[in-house]
GUFI-787074 format. One line per 4 residues: number of its first residue (from 1); their letters; for each residue y, z, x of N, C-alpha, C, O. Coordinates in steps of 0.2 Angstrom, whole numbers, padded with zeros to 4 digits, m for minus. Layout:
N
NUM> A> Y:Z:X:Y:Z:X:Y:Z:X:Y:Z:X; ...
% end
This chain:
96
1> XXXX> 0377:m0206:m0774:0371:m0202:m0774:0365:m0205:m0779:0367:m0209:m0784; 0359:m0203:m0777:0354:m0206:m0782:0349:m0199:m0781:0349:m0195:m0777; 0346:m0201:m0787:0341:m0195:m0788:0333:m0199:m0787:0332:m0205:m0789; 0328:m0195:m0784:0322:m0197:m0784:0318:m0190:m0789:0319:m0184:m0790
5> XXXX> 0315:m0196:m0792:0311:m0192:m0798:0302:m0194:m0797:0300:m0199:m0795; 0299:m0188:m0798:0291:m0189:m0798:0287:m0182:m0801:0288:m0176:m0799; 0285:m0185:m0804:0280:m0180:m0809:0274:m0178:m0805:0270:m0183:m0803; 0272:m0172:m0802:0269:m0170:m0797:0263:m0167:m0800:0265:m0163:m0805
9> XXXX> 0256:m0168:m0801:0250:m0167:m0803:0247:m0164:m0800:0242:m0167:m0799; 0247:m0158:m0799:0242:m0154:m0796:0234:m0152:m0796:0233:m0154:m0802; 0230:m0151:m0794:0224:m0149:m0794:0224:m0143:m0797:0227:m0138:m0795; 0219:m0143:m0804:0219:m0138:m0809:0217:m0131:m0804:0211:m0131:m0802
13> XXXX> 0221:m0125:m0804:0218:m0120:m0799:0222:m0117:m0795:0223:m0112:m0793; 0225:m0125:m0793:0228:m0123:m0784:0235:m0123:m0785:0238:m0125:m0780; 0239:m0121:m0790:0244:m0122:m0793:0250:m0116:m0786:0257:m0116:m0785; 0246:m0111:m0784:0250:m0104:m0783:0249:m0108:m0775:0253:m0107:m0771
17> XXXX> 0244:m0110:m0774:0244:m0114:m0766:0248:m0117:m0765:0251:m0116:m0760; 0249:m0122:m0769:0253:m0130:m0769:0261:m0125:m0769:0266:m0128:m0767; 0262:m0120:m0771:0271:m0116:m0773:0271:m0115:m0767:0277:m0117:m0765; 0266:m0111:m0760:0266:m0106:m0757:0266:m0111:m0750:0268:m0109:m0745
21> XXXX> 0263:m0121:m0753:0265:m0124:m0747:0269:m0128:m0748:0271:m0131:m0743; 0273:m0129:m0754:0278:m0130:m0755:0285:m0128:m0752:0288:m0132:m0749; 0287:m0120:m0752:0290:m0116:m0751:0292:m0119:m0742:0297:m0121:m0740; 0283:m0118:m0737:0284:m0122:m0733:0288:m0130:m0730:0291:m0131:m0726
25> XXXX> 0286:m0133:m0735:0288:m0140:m0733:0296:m0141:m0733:0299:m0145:m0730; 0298:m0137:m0738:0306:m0139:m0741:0310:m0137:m0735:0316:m0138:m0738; 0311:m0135:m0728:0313:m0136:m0724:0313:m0144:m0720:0317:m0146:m0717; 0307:m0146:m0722:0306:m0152:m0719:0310:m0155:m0720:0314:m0158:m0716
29> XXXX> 0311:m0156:m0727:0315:m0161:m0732:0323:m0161:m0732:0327:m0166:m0733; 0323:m0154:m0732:0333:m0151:m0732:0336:m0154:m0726:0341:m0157:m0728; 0334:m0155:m0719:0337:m0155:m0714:0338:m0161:m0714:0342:m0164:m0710; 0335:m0166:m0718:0334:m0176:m0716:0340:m0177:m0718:0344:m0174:m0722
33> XXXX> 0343:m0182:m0714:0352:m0188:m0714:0349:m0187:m0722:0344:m0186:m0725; 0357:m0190:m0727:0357:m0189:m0731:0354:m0187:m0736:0355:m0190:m0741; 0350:m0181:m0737:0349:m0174:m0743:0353:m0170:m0744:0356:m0166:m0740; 0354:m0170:m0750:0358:m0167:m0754:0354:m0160:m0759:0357:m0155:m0757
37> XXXX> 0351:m0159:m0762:0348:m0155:m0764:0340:m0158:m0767:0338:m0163:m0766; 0338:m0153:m0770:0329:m0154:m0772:0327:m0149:m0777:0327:m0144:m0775; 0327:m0150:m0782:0324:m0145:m0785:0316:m0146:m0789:0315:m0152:m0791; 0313:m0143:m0788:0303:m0142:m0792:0305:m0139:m0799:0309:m0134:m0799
41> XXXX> 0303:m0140:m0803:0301:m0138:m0808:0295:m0138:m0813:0292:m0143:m0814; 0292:m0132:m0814:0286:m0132:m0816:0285:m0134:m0824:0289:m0132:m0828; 0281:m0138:m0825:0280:m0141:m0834:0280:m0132:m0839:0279:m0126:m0836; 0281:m0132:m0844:0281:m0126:m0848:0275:m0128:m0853:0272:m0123:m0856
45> XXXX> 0273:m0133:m0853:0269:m0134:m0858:0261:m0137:m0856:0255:m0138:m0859; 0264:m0138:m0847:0257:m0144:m0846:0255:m0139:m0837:0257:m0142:m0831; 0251:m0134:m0838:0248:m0133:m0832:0247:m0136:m0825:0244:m0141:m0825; 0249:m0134:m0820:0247:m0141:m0815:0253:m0146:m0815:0252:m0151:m0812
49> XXXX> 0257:m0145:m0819:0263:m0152:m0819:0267:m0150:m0815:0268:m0144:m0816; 0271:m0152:m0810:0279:m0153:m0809:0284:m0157:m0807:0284:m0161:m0803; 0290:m0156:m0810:0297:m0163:m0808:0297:m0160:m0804:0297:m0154:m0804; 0297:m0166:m0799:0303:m0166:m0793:0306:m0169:m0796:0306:m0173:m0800
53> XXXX> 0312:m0165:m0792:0321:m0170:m0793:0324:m0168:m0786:0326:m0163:m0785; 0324:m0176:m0780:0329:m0175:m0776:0335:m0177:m0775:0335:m0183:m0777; 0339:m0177:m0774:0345:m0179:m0771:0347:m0181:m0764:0348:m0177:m0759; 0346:m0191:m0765:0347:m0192:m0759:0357:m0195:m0758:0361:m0196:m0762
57> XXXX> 0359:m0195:m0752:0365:m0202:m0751:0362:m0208:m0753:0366:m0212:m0755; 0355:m0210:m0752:0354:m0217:m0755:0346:m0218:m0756:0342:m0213:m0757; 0344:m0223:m0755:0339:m0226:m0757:0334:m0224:m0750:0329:m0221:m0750; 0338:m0226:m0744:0336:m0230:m0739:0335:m0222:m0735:0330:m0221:m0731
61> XXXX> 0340:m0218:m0737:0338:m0210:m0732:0331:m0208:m0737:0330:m0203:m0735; 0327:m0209:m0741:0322:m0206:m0743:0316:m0211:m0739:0312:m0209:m0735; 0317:m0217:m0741:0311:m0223:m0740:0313:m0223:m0734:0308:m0221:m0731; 0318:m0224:m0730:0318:m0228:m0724:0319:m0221:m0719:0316:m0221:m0713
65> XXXX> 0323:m0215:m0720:0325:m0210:m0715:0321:m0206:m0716:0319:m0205:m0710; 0318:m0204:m0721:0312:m0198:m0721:0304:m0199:m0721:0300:m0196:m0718; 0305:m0206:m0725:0299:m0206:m0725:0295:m0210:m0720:0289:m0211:m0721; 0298:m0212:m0713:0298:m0212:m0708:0297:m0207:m0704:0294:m0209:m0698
69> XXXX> 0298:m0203:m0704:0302:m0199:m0699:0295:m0192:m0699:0292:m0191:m0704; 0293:m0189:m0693:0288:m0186:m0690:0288:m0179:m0696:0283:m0175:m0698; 0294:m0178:m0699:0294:m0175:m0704:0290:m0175:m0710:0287:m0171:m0713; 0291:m0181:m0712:0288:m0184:m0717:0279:m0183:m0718:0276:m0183:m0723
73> XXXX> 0276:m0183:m0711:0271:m0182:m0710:0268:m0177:m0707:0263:m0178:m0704; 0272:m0170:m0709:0270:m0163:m0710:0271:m0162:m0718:0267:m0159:m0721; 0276:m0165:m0721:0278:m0164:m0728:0269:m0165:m0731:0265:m0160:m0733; 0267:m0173:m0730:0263:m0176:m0731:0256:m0169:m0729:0253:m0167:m0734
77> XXXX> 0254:m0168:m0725:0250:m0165:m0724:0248:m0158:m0726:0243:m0155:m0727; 0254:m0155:m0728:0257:m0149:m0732:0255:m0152:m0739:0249:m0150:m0740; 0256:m0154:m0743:0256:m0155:m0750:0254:m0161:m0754:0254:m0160:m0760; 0250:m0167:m0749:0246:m0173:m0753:0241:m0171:m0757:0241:m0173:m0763
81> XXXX> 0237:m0167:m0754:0230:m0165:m0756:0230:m0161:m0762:0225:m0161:m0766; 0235:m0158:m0762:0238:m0156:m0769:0234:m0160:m0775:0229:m0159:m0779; 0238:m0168:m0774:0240:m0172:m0780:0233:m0175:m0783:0228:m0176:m0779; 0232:m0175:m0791:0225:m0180:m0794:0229:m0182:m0799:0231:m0178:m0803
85> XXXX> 0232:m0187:m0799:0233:m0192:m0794:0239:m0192:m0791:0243:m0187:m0793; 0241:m0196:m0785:0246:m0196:m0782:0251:m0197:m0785:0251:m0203:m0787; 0257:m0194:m0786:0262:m0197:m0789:0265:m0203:m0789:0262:m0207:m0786; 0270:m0206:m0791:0275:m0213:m0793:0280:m0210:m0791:0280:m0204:m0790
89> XXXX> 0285:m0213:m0790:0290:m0212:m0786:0298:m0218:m0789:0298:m0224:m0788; 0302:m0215:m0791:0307:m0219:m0795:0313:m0214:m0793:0314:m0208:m0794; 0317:m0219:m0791:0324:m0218:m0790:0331:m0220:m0796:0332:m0226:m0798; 0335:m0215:m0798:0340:m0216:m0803:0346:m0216:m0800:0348:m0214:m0795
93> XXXX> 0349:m0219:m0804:0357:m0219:m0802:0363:m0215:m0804:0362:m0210:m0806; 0371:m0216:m0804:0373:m0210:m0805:0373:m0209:m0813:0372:m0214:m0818; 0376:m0203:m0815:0375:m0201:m0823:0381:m0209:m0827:0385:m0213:m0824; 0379:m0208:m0833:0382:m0212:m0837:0389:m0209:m0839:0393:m0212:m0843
% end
């Protein structure tokens, strides 16, 4: 299992649209070959902030299965326009 992590940067304002299209997108994501779970987490301190944390089976189901895939480009259209700036993107391995 590997975790994909990215600090999600919101558009100061839009934070209640970006949840409400959020909400929409996570079935995109749920159904993809190897997804295991996702969780958003909103910053406590920093307005406009949020961790993603996914769970994929590997590297290659996020980069090569989803982010290919006709899904990925409703995800994208749902929630890019959110980001100032677009987030980074880093994958971790299993716990120590």
């Amino acid at each position: 299992m590997v975790l994909e992590h990215a600090l999600l940067h919101v558009r100061c304002g839009e934070e209640r649209a970006f949840e409400e299209s959020l909400a929409k997108a996570r079935p995109l994501i749920s159904v993809s070959p190897g997804f295991i779970n996702m969780e958003v987490r909103p910053a406590l301190e920093k307005t406009g902030t949020y961790l993603l944390l996914v769970q994929w089976s590997s590297v290659d189901d996020h980069k090569v299965g989803f982010r290919t895939s006709e899904r990925y480009l409703a995800w994208r259209e749902l929630l890019h326009h959110f980001y100032e700036p677009m987030p980074s993107v880093m994958y971790f391995g299993e716990p120590l």
